[in-house]
N, C-alpha and C positions, 0 to 999 in steps of 0.2 A: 670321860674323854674318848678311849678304845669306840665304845658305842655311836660316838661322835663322828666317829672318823670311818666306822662303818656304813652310817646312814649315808654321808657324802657319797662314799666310793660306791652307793649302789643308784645312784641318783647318777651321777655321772655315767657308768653301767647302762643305765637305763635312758638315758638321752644318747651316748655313743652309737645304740643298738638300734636306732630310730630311721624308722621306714627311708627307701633310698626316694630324691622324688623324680620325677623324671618318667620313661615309657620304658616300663619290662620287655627284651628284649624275646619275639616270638623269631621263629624262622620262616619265612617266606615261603605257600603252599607253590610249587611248580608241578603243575600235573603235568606229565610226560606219558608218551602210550605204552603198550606193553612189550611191543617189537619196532626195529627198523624196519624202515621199507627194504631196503635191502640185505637184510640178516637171511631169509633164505636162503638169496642168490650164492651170500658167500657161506653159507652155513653147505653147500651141495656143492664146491671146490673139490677139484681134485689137487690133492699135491702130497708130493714123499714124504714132509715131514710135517709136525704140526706144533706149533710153538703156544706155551701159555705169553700170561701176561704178566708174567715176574719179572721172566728175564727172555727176552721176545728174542731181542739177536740171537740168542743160538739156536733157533728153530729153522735160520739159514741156509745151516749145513758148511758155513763158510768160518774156518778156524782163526782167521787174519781178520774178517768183520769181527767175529767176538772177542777179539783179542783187544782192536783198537776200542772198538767201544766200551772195553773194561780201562783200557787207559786213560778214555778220555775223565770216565767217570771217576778217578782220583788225579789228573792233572791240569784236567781246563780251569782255566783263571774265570771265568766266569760263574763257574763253584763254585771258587774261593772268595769271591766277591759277594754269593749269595750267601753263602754263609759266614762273614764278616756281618751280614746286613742282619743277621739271625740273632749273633751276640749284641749288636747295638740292640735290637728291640727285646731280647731278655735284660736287657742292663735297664731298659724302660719299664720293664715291667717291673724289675729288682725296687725299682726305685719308689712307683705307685705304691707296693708293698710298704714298705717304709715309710710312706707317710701317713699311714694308720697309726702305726706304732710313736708311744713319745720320744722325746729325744733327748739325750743328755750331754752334758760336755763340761770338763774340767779346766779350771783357771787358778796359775796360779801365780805371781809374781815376787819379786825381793828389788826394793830398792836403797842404795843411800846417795843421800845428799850433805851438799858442803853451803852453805849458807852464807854468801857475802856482806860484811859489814860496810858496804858501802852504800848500799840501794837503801830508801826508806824503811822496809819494815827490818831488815836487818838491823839498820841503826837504834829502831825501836827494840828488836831485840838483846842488840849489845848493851844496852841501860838494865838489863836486868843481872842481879850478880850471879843467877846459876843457869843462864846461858849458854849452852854447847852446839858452836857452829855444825856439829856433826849428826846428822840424824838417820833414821833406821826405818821402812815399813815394811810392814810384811803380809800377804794377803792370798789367801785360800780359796775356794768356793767352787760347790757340787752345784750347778746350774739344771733343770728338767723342766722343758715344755710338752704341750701334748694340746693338737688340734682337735677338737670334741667332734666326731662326722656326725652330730644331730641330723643334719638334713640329706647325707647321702654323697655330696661332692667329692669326696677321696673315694668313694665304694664306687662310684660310677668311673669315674680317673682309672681305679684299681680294673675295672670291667674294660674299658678302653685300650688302655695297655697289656691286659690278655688276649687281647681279639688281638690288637697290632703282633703281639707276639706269635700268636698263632697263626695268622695270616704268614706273618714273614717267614716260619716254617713252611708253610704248603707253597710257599714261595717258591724257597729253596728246592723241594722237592718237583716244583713245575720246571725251574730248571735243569735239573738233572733229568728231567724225561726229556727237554729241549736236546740236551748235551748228546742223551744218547741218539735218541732221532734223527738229528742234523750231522755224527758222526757215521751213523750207517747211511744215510741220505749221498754223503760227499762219495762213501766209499765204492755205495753199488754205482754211484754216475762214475767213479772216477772205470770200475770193470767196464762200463758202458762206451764209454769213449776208446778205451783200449779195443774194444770188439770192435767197435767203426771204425778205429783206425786200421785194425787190421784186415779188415773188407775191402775198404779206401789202397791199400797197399797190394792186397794181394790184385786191384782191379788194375792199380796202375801195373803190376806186371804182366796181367793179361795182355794189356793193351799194348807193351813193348813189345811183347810176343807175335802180338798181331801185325803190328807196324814192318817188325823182322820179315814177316811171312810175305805181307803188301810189297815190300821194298828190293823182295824176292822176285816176287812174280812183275814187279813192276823192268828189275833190270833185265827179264827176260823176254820183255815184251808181251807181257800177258794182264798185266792189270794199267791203268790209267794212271797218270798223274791224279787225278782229283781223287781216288780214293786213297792217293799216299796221302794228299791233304785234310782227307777226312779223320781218315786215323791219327793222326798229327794232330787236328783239333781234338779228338775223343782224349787222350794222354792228355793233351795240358789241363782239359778237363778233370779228369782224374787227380793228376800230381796236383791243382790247385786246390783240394776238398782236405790235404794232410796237414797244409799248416795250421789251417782253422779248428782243424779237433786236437792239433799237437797242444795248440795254444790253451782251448778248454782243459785239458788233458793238465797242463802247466799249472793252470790257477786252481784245479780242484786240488791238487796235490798238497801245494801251497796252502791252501783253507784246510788239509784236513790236518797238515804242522801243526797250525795255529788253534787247531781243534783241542788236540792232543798238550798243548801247553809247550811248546818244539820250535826254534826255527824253522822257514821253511829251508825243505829240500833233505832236512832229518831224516825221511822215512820213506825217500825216494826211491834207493836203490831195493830196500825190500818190495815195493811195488812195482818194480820195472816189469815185472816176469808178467805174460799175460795170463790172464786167470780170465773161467769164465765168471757170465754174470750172476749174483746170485737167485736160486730159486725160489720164489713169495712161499712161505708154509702156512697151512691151514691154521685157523685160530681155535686154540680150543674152545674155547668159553666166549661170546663177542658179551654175554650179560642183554640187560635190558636198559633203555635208555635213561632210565631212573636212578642206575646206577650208576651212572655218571656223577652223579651230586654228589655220592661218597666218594666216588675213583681220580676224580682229575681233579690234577689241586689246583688249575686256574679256578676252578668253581668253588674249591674250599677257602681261597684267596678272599676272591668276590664277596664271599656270604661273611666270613670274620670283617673285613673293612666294615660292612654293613652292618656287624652288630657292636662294631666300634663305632660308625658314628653315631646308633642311638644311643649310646652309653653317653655320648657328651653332649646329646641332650638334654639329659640328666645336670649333668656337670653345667651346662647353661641356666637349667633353671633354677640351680641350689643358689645362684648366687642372688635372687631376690630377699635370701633367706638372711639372717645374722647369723656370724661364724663364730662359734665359742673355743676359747682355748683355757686352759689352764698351764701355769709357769711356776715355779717354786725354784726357792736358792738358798742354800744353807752352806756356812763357812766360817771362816774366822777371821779378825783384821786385827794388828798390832804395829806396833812405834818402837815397841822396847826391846822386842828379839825373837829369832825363829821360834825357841822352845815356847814360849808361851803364845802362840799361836792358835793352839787348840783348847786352850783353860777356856775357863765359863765365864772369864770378862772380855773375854776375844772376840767367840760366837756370836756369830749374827745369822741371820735368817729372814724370808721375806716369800712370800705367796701373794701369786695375781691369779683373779681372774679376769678373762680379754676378750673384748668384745669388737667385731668389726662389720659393721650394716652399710651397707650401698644402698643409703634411704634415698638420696633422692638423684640415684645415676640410674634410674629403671628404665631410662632413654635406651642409655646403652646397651644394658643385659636385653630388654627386647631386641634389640637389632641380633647382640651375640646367640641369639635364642634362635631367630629367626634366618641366623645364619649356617646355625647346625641341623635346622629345621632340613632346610634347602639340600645341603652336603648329604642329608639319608635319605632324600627323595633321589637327590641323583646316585648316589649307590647303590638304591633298590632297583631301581633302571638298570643301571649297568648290572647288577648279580641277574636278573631276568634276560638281559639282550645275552651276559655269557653264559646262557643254559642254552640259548636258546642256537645259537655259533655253535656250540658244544656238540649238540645236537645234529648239526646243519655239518660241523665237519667230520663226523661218524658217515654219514650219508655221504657225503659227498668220495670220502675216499672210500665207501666200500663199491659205491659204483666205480671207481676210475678202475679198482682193483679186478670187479669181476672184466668189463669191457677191455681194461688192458691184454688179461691174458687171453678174452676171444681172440683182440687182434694180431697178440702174437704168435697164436694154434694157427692162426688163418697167412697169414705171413710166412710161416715156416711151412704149409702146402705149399706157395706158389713161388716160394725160394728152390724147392724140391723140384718144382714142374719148370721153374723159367732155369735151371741149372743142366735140366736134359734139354730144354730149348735151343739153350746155347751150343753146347756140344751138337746138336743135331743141323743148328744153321751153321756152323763153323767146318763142320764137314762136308755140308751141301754148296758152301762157297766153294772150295777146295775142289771142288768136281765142279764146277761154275755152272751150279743148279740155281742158286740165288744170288743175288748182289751182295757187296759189302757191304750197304747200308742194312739191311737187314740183320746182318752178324752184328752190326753195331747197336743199332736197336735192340737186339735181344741182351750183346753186354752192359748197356745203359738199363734196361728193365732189372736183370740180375743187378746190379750193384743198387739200383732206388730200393728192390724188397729185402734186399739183405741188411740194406742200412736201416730201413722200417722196421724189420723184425729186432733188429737189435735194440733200436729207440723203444720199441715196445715192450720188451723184455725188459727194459730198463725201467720204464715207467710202471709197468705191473708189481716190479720188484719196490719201486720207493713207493706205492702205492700201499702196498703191505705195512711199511714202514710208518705210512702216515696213517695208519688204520690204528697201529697200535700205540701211537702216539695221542690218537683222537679218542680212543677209547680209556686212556689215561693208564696205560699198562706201565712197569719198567720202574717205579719208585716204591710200593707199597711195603714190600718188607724192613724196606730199612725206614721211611720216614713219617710210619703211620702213627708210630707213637711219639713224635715230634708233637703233632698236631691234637695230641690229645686232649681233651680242657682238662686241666691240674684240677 
């Protein structure tokens, strides 16, 4: 018997361990080149400081940018939401697991009954003389099933729900590079609009200054009516450029609350103070584009979906197959009393083996075949189009980055030279060498390059930001062994 019950168990052994069927899951060749087009350009940046790609915001230099973007990255709800999403797909995978393994479950019951002698078989029972309306059962039983994976359908399931698990890791970890990105992103616009507001301000006091001067010489008889009304148009002009940045100014603040996990206007009064804007620092390492397929986890996303949906083509085609299970149940059933429950007239016991063939629904497993077919063709498409973005948003922010800061070097010249302009036509009015309109022209030239330079500085600066974003910097310490294959 012992012998017996070894041969089975290696038989079974030996059908469980049986080829998965379905397409072995390869990874996708994406040849990528050895450099960006634009890695020189920013590879020959000058700047004060230089930031890796760990932890990118402090390479700044701005202690309130690293601060926030440390808070955002333990209070924004959209963390919490990715990683909710991270425990649902390990509870997926928990599960795949498990259903390799057999399963067992315990049942037990105690009933008594009173038996009426009014119904028929009671009457027939009352005719007998040792009769006892009162009866007793009792019932035990260790129950164990176990689905046999002959043909691969749990194993490829099991392979599925890894990939989903693993993706929704590098999920998580895409968005904590979003979180930090889009919280430096709000913070250096939000420095940027404070700077043009304060341009915008300090132009509108020019211009009252100027107005003061006109209204001077006007009551003296020396300047004209229409240049007190030109002045008078340049101020409304000026005063009407405040509320429109006040307002930007309002709603960035507001988004970076709601960044931080905060109501707005939480974190207002700390940014009231004007600060400048921050300085872009050099990257140390920009890598090569190839390296993006390891570094950014939208790409590690992309490529685990993809090896999740050939894994359930697998799982499509087992089901031509027959699915063997084996089930066994051992226990004990009695009438006369708990204690003899377990005696050897009690014992019972029972063994299946189960069989279940979809002989003749092969309509439908082709269709479901043919449907998983489709689902990793378009996955393989989309993991190709997001290398290929990937790619395309390296390049694109490292050009905005170097071109920005030309044109904020070149902005901050002609801020320099149209600031001596001014001074120069405002004195040469003054001795009525030139007209007003020319003083005005020159203050309308200063406030267009001062608000240039600052939009430019602004954008060089979220350009850095988007650099180190694109290059999938700011997640790898903490979530790279998230994503490891177990």
């Amino acid at each position: 018997m012992p012998l017996k019950r070894t041969r089975v168990m290696l038989v079974v052994a030996s059908l469980s361990a049986g080829c998965a069927v379905g397409p072995d899951y390869i990874r996708p060749a994406s040849p990528m080149p050895d450099r960006y087009l634009g890695q020189a350009a920013v590879e020959q940046r000058h700047a004060s400081a230089t930031a890796d790609l760990i932890a990118w915001w402090g390479g700044f230099g701005d202690p309130k940018l690293a601060r926030f973007v440390t808070l955002a990255l333990e209070q924004n709800l959209d963390l919490a939401q990715a990683a909710a999403r991270v425990t649902q797909a390990r509870a997926g995978l928990g599960a795949a697991d498990a259903a390799l393994l057999p399963s067992g479950n315990i049942n037990a019951q105690g009933a008594r009954a009173y038996q009426s002698v009014e119904t028929p078989l009671g009457q027939v029972l009352n005719s007998q003389s040792n009769f006892d309306r009162h009866g007793n059962a009792y019932e035990a039983s260790l129950g164990v099933g176990w689905e046999l994976d002959v043909f691969g359908a749990l194993r490829r399931g099991q392979e599925a729900a890894l990939a989903e698990y693993q993706a929704s890791a590098a999920g998580a970890a895409a968005t904590r590079l979003a979180v930090a990105a889009q919280t430096a992103d709000i913070y250096i616009g939000i420095r940027g609009l404070q700077t043009r507001l304060d341009v915008a301000r300090r132009q509108v006091k020019t211009q009252q200054e100027l107005l003061g001067t006109v209204n001077l010489l006007y009551g003296k008889g020396l300047a004209a009516e229409l240049q007190v009304r030109q002045v008078e148009g340049a101020l409304a002009q000026a005063r009407a450029s405040v509320p429109v940045l006040e307002a930007g100014l309002d709603a960035a603040m507001n988004a970076l609350d709601v960044m931080l996990g905060a109501a707005p206007g939480t974190h207002r009064e700390e940014l009231a103070n004007v600060s400048v804007i921050p300085a872009a620092p050099r990257i140390a390492s920009t890598g090569s584009p190839g390296d993006l397929l390891r570094r950014r986890p939208d790409l590690i996303v992309a490529e685990r979906r993809l090896a999740a949906s050939n894994a359930r083509i697998g799982v499509a085609i087992a089901e031509y197959y027959p699915k063997l299970s084996l089930s066994g149940l051992i226990g004990g059933a009695t009438s006369v009393s708990a204690g003899n429950l377990f005696s050897g007239g009690a014992s019972q016991a029972a063994g299946v083996l189960g069989l279940r063939w979809r002989l003749f629904d092969f309509g439908r497993i082709n269709a479901q075949i043919d449907l998983a077919k489709g689902q990793q063709a378009e996955a393989l498409a989309g993991y190709r189009l997001a290398v290929l973005r990937a790619a395309e948003d390296v390049e694109n922010a490292f050009s905005a980055l170097v071109k920005r800061e030309d044109q904020a070097g070149i902005l901050a010249q002609g801020v320099d030279s149209l600031e001596r302009a001014r001074g120069a036509s405002f004195a040469a009015y003054r001795k009525g060498v030139v007209s007003l309109i020319e003083v005005l022209q020159a203050d309308e030239n200063l406030l267009r390059a001062a608000d240039m330079k600052a939009q430019a500085q602004t954008e060089s600066a979220r350009a850095a930001v988007a650099a180190f974003k694109a290059l999938g910097g700011g997640w790898q310490a903490r979530e790279s062994e998230a994503v490891a294959v177990r």
